[in-house]
Structures are given as C-alpha cells and as structure tokens.
matplotlib code that plots the C-alpha trace (Angstrom):
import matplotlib.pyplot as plt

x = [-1.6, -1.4, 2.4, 1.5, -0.8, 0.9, 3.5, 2.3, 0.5, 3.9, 5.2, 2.9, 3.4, 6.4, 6.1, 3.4, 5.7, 8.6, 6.6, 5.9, 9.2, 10.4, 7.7, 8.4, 12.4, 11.4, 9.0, 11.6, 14.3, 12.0, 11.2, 14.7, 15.5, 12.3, 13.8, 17.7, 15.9, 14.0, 16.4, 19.0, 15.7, 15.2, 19.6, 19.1, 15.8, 17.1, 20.7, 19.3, 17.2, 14.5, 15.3, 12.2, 11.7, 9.0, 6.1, 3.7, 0.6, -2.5, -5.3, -8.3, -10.0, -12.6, -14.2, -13.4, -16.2, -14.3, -16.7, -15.4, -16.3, -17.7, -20.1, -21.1, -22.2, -22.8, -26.9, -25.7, -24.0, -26.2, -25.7, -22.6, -23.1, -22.2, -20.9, -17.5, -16.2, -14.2, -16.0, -17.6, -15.3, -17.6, -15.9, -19.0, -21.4, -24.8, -26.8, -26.3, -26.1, -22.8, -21.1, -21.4, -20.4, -17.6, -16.3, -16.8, -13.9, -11.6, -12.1, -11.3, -8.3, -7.3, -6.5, -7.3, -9.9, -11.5, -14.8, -16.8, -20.9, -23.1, -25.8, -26.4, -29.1, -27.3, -24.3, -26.5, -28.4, -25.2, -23.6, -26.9, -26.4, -22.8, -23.9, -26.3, -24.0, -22.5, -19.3, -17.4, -17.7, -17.3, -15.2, -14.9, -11.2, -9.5, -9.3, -8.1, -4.1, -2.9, -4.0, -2.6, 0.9, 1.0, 0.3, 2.4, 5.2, 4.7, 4.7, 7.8, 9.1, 8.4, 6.6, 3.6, 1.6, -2.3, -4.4, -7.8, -11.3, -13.0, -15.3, -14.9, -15.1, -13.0, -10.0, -10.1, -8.6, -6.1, -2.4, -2.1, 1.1, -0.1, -1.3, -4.4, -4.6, -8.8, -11.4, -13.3, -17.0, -20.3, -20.6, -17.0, -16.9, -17.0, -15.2, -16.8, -13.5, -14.5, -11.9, -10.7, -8.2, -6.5, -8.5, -12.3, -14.9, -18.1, -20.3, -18.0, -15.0, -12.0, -9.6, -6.0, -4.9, -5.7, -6.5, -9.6, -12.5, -13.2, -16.4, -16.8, -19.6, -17.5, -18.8, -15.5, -12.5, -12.9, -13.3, -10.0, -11.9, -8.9, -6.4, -6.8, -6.5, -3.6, -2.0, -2.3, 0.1, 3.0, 4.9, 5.0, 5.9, 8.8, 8.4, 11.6, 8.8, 5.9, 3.6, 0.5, -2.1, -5.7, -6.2, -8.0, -11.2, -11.5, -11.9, -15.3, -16.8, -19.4, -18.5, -18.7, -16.5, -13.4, -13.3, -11.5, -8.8, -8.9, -8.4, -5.4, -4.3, -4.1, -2.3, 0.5, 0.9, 0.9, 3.8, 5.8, 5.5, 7.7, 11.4, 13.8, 15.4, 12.0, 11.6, 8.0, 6.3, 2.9, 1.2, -0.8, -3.8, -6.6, -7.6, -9.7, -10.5, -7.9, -8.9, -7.9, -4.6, -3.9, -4.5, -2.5, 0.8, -0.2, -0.3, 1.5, 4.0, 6.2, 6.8, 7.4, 10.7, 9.0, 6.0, 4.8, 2.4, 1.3, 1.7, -2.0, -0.9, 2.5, 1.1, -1.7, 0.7, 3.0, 0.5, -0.6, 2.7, 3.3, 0.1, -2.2, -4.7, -5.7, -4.9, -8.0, -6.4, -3.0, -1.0, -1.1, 1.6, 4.2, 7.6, 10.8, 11.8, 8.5, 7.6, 11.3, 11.2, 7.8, 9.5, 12.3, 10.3, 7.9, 11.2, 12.7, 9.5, 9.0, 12.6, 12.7, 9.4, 11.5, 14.7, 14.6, 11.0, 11.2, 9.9, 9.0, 12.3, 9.5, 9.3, 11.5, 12.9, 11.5, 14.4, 12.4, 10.2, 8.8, 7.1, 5.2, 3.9, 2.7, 6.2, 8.6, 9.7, 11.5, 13.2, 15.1, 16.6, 18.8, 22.3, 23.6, 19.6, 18.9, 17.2, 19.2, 19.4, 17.3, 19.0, 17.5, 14.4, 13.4, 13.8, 11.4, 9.2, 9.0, 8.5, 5.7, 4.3, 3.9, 3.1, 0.0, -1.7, -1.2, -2.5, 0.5, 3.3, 5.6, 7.0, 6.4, 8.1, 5.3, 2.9, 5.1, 5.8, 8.2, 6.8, 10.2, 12.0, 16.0, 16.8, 15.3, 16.4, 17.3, 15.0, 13.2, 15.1, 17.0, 20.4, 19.8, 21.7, 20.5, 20.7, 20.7, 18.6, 20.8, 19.0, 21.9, 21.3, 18.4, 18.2, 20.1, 21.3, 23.1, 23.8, 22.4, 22.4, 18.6, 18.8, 16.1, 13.6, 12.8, 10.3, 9.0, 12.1, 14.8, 17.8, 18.9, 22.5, 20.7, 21.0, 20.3, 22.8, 20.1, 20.8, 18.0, 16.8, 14.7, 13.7, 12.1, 8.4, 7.3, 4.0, 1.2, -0.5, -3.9, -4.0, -6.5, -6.2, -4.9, -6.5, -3.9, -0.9, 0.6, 0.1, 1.3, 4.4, 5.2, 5.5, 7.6, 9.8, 9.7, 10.9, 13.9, 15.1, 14.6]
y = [53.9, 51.1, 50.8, 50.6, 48.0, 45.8, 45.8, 45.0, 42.2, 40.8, 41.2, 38.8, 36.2, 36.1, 35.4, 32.8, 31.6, 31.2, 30.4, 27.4, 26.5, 26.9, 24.6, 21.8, 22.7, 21.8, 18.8, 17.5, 17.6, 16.4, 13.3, 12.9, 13.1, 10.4, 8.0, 7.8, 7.0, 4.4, 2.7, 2.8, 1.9, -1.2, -2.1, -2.6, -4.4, -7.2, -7.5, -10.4, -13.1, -14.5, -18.1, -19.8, -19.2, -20.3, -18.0, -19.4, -16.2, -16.3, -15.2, -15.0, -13.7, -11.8, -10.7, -7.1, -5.3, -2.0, 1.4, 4.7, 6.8, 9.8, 8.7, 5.5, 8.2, 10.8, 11.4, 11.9, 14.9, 17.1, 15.5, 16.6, 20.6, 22.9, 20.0, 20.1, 16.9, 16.6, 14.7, 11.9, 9.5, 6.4, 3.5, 1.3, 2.8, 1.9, 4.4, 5.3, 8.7, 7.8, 5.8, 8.9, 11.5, 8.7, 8.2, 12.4, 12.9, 10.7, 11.5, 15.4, 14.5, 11.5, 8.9, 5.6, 3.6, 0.8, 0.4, -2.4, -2.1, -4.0, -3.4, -6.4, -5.1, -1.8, -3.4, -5.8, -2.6, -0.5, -3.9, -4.3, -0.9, -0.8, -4.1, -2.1, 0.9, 0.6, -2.0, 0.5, 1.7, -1.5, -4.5, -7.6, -8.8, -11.0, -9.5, -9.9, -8.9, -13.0, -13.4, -10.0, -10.5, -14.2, -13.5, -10.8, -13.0, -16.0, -14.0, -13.0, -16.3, -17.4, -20.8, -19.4, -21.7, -19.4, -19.6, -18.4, -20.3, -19.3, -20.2, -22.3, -18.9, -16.5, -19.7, -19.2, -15.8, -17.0, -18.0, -21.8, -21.6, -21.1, -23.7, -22.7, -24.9, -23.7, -25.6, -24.0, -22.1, -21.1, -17.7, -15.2, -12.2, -9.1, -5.9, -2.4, -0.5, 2.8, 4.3, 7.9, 9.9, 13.0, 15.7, 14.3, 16.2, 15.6, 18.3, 21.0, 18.3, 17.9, 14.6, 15.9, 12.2, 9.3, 6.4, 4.4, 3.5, -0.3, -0.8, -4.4, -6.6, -9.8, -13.3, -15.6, -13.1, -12.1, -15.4, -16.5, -19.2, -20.3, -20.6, -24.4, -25.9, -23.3, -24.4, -28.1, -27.4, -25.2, -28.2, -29.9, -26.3, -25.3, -21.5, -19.5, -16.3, -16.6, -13.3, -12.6, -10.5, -9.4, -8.8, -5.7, -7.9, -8.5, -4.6, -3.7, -7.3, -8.4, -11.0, -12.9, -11.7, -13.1, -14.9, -12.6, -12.6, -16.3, -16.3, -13.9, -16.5, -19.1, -16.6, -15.8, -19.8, -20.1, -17.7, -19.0, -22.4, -21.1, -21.8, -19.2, -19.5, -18.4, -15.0, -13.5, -10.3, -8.5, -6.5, -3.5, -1.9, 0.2, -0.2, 2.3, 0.0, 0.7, -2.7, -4.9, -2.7, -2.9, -6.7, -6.6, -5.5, -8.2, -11.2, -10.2, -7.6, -9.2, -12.2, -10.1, -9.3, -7.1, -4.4, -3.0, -0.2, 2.8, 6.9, 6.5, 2.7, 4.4, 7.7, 5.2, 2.9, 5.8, 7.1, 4.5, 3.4, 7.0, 8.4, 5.2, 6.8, 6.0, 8.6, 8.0, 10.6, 11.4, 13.5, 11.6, 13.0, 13.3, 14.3, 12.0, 13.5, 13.4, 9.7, 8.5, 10.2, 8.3, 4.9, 5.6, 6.3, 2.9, 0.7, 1.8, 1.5, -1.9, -2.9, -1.1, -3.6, -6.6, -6.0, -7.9, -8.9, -12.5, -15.2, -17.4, -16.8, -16.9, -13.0, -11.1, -7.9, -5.8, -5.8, -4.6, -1.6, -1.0, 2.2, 3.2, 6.2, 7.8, 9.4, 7.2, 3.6, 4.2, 0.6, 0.6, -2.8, -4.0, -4.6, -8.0, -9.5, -12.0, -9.4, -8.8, -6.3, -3.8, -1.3, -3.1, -4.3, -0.7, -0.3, -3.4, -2.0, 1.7, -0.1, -2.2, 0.6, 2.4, -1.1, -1.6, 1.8, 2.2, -1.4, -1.7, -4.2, -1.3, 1.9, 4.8, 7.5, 10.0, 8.3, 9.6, 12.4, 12.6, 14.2, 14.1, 17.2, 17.3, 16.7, 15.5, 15.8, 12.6, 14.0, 17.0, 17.9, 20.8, 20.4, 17.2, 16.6, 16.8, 14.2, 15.4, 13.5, 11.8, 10.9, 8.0, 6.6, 6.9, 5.0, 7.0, 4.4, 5.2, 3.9, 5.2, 4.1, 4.0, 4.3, 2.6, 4.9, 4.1, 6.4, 7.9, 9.7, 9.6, 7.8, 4.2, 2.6, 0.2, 1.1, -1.0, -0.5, 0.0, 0.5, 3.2, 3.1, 5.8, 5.4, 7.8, 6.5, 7.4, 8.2, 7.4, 10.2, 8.6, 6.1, 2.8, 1.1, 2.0, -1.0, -3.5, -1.1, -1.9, -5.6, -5.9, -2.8, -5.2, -8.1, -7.2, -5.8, -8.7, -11.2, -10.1, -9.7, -13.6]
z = [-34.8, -37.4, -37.1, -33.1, -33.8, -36.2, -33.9, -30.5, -32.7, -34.0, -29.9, -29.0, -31.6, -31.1, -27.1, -27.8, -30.1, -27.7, -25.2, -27.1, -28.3, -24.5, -22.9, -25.9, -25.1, -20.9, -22.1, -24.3, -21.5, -18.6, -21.5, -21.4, -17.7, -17.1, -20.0, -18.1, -14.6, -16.3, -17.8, -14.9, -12.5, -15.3, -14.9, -11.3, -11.2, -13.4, -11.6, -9.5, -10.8, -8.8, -7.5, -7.4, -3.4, -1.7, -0.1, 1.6, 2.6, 3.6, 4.4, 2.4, -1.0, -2.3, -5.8, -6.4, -8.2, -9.4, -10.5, -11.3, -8.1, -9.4, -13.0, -9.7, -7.6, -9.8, -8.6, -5.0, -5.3, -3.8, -0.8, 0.0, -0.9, 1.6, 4.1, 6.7, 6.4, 9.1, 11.6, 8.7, 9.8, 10.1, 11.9, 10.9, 7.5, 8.9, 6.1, 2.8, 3.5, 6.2, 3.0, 0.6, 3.7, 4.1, 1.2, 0.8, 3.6, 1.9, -1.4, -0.9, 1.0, -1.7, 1.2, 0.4, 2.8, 3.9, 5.5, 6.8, 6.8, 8.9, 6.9, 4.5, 2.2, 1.8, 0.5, -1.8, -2.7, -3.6, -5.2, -7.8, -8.6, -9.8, -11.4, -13.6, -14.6, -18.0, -18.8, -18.9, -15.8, -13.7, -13.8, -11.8, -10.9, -8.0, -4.8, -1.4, 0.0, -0.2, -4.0, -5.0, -3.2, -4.5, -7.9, -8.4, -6.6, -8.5, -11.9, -10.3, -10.5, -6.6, -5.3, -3.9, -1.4, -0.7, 2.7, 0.9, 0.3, -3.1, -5.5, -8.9, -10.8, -8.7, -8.6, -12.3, -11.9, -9.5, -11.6, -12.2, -10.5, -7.0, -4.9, -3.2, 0.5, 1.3, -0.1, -2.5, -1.7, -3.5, -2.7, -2.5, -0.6, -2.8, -2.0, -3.9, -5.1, -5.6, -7.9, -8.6, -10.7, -9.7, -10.5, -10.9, -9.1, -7.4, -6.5, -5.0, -4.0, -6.0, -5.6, -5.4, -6.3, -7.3, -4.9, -3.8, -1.1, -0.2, 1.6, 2.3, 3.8, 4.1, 5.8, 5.2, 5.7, 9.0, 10.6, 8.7, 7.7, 5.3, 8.4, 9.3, 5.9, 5.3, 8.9, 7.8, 4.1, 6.1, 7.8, 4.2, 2.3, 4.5, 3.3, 2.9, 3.6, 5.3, 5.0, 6.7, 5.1, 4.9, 9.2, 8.4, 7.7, 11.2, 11.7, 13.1, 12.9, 14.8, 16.6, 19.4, 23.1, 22.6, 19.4, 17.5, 19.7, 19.8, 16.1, 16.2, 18.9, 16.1, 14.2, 16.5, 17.4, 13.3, 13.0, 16.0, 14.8, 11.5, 11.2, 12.5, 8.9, 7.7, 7.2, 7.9, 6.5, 7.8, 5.3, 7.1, 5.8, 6.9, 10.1, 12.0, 15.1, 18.0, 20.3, 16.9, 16.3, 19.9, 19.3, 16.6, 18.5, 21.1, 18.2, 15.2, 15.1, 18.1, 15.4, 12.1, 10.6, 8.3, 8.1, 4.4, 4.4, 2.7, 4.0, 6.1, 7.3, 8.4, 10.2, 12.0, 13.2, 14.7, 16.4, 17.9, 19.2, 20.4, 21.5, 21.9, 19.5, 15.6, 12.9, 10.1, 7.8, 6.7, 4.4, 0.9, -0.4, 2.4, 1.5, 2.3, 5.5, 7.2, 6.5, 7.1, 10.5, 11.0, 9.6, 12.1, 15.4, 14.1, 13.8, 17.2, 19.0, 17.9, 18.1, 22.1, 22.8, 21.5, 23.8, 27.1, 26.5, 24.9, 27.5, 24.9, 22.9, 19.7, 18.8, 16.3, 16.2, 13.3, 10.3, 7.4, 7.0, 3.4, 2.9, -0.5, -1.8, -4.7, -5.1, -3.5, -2.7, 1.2, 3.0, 6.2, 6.3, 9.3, 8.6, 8.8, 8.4, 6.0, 3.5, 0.3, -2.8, -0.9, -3.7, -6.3, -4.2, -4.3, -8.0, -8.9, -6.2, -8.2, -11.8, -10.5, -8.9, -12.2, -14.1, -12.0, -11.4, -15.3, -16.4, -18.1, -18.7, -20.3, -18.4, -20.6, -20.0, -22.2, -19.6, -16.6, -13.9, -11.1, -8.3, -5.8, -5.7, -7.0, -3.5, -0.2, 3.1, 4.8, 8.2, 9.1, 12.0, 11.7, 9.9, 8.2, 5.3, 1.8, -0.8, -4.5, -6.9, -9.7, -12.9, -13.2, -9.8, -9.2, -6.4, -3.5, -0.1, 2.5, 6.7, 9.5, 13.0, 14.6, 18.5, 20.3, 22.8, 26.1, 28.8, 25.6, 23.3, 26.1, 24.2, 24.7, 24.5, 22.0, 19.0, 15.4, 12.0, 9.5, 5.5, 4.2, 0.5, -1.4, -5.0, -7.0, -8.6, -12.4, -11.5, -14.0, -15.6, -16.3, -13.5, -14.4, -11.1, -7.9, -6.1, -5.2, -6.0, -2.6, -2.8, -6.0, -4.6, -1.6, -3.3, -5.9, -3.0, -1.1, -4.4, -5.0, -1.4, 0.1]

ax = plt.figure().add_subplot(projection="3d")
ax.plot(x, y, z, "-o")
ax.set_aspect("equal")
plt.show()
C-alpha cells in the first residue's frame, strides 16, 4: 500500500513538474514569436520618415475626467442584480438609475460608448463625486477627437493647425507645437471616461475587454463653436490633410429646428472650399441618433476621402447604409473576415452614391477606410489615390495602439498577447482564401477588386482596384487607458500616409 502510495505521489510530481516545464517551454516560445513581430512591425514603421505635413482638424475640446468604472460605481451594484439588459439602450440618460442600466449593457458586452445627458445637475452631481474618490482612481487629461489626433500627429512630426476653444488651463495640456485657431474660454466642457479592464466585475456582470463609457453634458462642442475662427486660418494654412472630428457632440442635442443642420451646412461648405490636392479624413464615433447620421451622409461623407472607425462605428455605419437603421451594439472582437466584409459593403456603398451623382463637381469618392480593433489594424486603400505606405501605415497604427492603451512609450513584449489566429480568411463567404500568419511579415497585403452595388447587392460594371492591409495588434495585458486609442490609432495611420 505504501509502495502504491509513494508512487502515485512521485506520478504526480512528476506531471506537475512537466506540466510546468511545458507551459514555461509554450511561454518562452510565444515570448519569442511576440519579440520577431515586434521588431519586423518596428522595421516597417520607421521606413518612412514623417515630412513635416500639414494637418489642419477641428473641431472642439474637452477636459477628460478618467475613473475606474467599477471602485466609481462600486455602491450601485445592487442595482443591476437580476436585470436583462437588452433593451437599456438609452439614447438620452435622463436618471441616474438609466446611466448605471446604460452603462450596465455596455459594460457586459465591452463596447465602448458615448452618451449625452440632458440633465445638468446629474452630470455635476456624478462629476463632484468622481472628484471626491481617491487620486488614484481619477485623473484629469485633455480630451476631445481634434486634440487627440493633433497631438499624436504633431508628436509624429506633422504641422498641426486645431479648430477648438479652451481654457488657459486645459491649452496647457495641449503640445506647444500646435497652433490652436479658437479663442480661449473660462469654463471647458468635461467628458466622464468611465474606464474598464478585461475581466473586472460589478455585481453579477463581467467585462470581457477592456474599453470605456463617455457620458457628456457638453455646452461648446455641439454648437462647433470653434468652426468660424478655425474657417478664418485654413485659406492662410493650405492643409496637405484636412480631418474633421468630434460630430458626435451634436448627437442628441437640444437644439433649436434646423440649426444643427445649418451648422453641418457650414461644415460641408468648409470641406468643399479645400483644395482637391488636399486630402480630407472624417473620424466616426458613437452615434446613436439616426436623423444626425442620416445628416451626416447628406454633409460629410460625400466630401471625404477617408473614414476611421472602430468595430461598433463600422457595424453602425453598415447598417445604416443597408438597412436605414442604427446598430447600438456590436461584436467587440470580430474576426478579419467579418469586419472586412463590413468595410467592403461600406466602401462600395459610398463609392456607388458618388458615381453619376456630382452636380456640384465638390464630392469625393471614399479611398481610404481605416478600421481598428482590439486585434487588428485593417486599410483598404484605392489604388492609384494619393495615400502612401499603407504597409507601413498599418504597422505604426498597431504600435501606437499598444503604446497608448498601455501608457507606454516602449512595446514590451512580456506586456503582450496576440489575439489573431495563425491565419484569417480574407472573407466569410464560402471558399475564401486563407492567409497564413507570418511572424516575419507580419503585416500581410494583397489586391482585390471591390465592385460597386446598385438596387441593393445586384453587381455593377463599376468596380474600384483597392490594396487591403491587415496587421496583427500586441494587445496590452493590463490596459491603463483605452480612451483615445482610436484617435491616437488614426492618426498615427494617417502620418505616415500624406
């Protein structure tokens, strides 16, 4: 019984044993694997030097006030026991108990969001009170999509002119290098980031990634107040990329018939009035208002050459092209296939509305199309367009990526996961090829050929030469921030491809 004993004791140190020794053996090789993408991902990002262009991007600002979701809202967990969130999707949070039901749907599905409230004294209330919680738990930064892209472009070595009013203190943030056009203001605009790690918990939900929930309450933003001081500087700034940013303030504002659209109005005349050597960008966001994204295709996408968005921006914008409808939730973590069929059917529909429907001889067909994700970087740039390096566009946009959501100015490859599989298919139709994942090239390009749709998915004999990109993202393992990641994402993209 002893000898039994003594040796069913010694079976099983032995398989902890090499149990042990194999997982150090896979962690040692997956160290390995993560350390040759990163430095072929680093080869290409450097190939090109930035030339000093000149990016002019408006509009507006804000004063982030970060908070860790879950210790912020840690006494209102009760409210959400025994809940079905599927129908807490809020348009405008009027009550507390709508934010934390809100913010509750989102959370468990780890989509990022954006809300506006009405409610004043709510949003003061809710502001004083991340104010209060310890310094460690909250943090004040520079906000708003225009001073996110410009900084990160003019760290990036670009000439950045910003459309934004802000205050003496909030400027200070701001890098010397760019020149703000608005004049500056007493009180900012303050966005609560609600921020939240994969894995954290409150009451009975559990975040399968990390992201973050915006609610806002903003005076200056949606009115765009920054746009005729910023209009005034263009004609003297002669922008080699003009971006437009920071529309999704305007979603669910109060305001007066038919101002907003006379606003957007402005806009449109604002990008027309651009060079056609100019190239211009439109960063999307969260919007949950159909009238201001039906707006939006009226006004702004018919003069962009390029849309950057994340997997929800991507999935909302398809469907409204397709069905008319808003999608407030999407997959958030989609694989390759699924969002490059969604990228395809969004360039072809916007490219089909451009064909034969120019009066003014103003609009642009849509060239550029940067998606990012938590896993991957995905472009789909037009042949023969004035982008360049997509290749390595891709790469700078995967590094950055990592950079930010890790608070980081080094890529560690201990601090890293890949989350792509060792191949993807190109589509999810049936019989689409297969691209294997190669640790040296990490960054897999090929051609395709997009047709254009007309009378819903009926084939056209128009058809646009595209060049598609992928690139893999090291994915932080104890993200710090993942407000801003797709400003900071797109314009790192956008740098090195003007």
């Amino acid at each position: 019984m002893f000898s039994l004993l003594s040796t069913a004791t010694m079976f099983g140190a032995f398989t902890a044993l090499f149990a042990i020794i194999f997982q150090a053996y896979l962690s040692s090789n997956e160290l390995v694997k993560l350390t040759v993408i990163l430095q072929h991902l680093r080869d290409l990002e450097v190939e090109f030097p930035v030339a000093g262009p000149r990016v002019a991007i408006g509009y507006g600002s804000c004063s982030d006030l970060h908070v860790r979701a879950v210790n912020f809202l840690a006494h209102n967990e009760t409210i959400v026991s025994g809940l079905n969130f599927t129908d807490y999707t809020f348009d405008d949070i009027t009550t507390e108990e709508e934010f934390l039901l809100n913010f509750a749907y989102y959370f468990q599905q780890g989509a990022a969001a954006e809300r506006f409230t009405a409610n004043r004294e709510l949003f003061l209330r809710l502001v004083q009170r991340a104010k209060k919680s310890s310094s460690a738990d909250h943090h004040w930064a520079l906000g708003g999509n225009a001073p996110v892209i410009g900084s990160r472009m003019a760290m990036e070595g670009a000439n950045v002119l910003l459309g934004a009013k802000m205050s003496n203190k909030l400027k200070s943030h701001l890098r010397p290098e760019v020149l703000l056009t608005g004049s500056l203001i007493e009180d900012d605009d303050i966005h609560l980031i609600l921020e939240y790690n994969t894995g954290d918990t409150w009451g009975q939900l559990v975040s399968p990634r990390a992201n973050r929930y915006i609610l806002h309450n903003d005076r200056h933003n949606p009115m765009l107040s920054s746009l005729e001081e910023f209009d005034a500087a263009l004609p003297d700034f002669n922008p080699d990329l003009f971006i437009v940013s920071g529309l999704q303030m305007m979603d669910n504002y109060m305001y007066q018939p038919g101002v907003r659209e006379a606003r957007l109005l402005k806009v449109q005349r604002q990008m027309q009035a651009q060079s056609p050597h100019t190239l211009i960008h439109f960063e999307m966001a969260s919007f949950v208002e159909l009238e201001l994204l039906q707006q939006l295709m009226r006004y702004v996408l018919p003069y962009s050459d390029s849309i950057g968005m994340n997997e929800q921006e991507l999935d909302n914008l398809r469907q409204v092209l397709e069905t008319g409808r808003i999608s407030l939730v999407a997959d958030s973590n989609p694989r390759v296939a699924h969002s490059l069929d969604q990228a395809r059917s969004v360039f072809a529909r916007l490219n089909q509305q451009f064909v034969g429907n120019d009066a003014t001889g103003k609009r642009r067909p849509l060239s550029r199309i940067h998606l990012h994700t938590l896993a991957y970087q995905a472009f789909i740039v037009s042949k023969g367009s004035s982008w360049k390096h997509t290749k390595q566009a891709a790469a700078k946009a995967s590094l950055t990526a990592h950079r930010h959501v890790c608070a980081s100015t080094i890529v560690n490859p201990d601090a890293s996961y890949l989350q792509m599989d060792g191949s993807f298919a190109v589509s999810a139709k049936p019989g689409a090829r297969r691209i294997p994942f190669d640790n040296r090239v990490p960054v897999s390009c090929w051609d395709e050929s997009i047709p254009l749709s007309v009378d819903g998915d009926k084939p056209s004999l128009n058809a646009v030469e595209v060049e598609i990109c992928v690139a893999p993202v090291l994915i932080c393992k104890n993200a710090k921030q993942t407000v801003g990641a797709g400003d900071n994402i797109s314009g790192a993209g956008l740098v090195l491809q003007i």
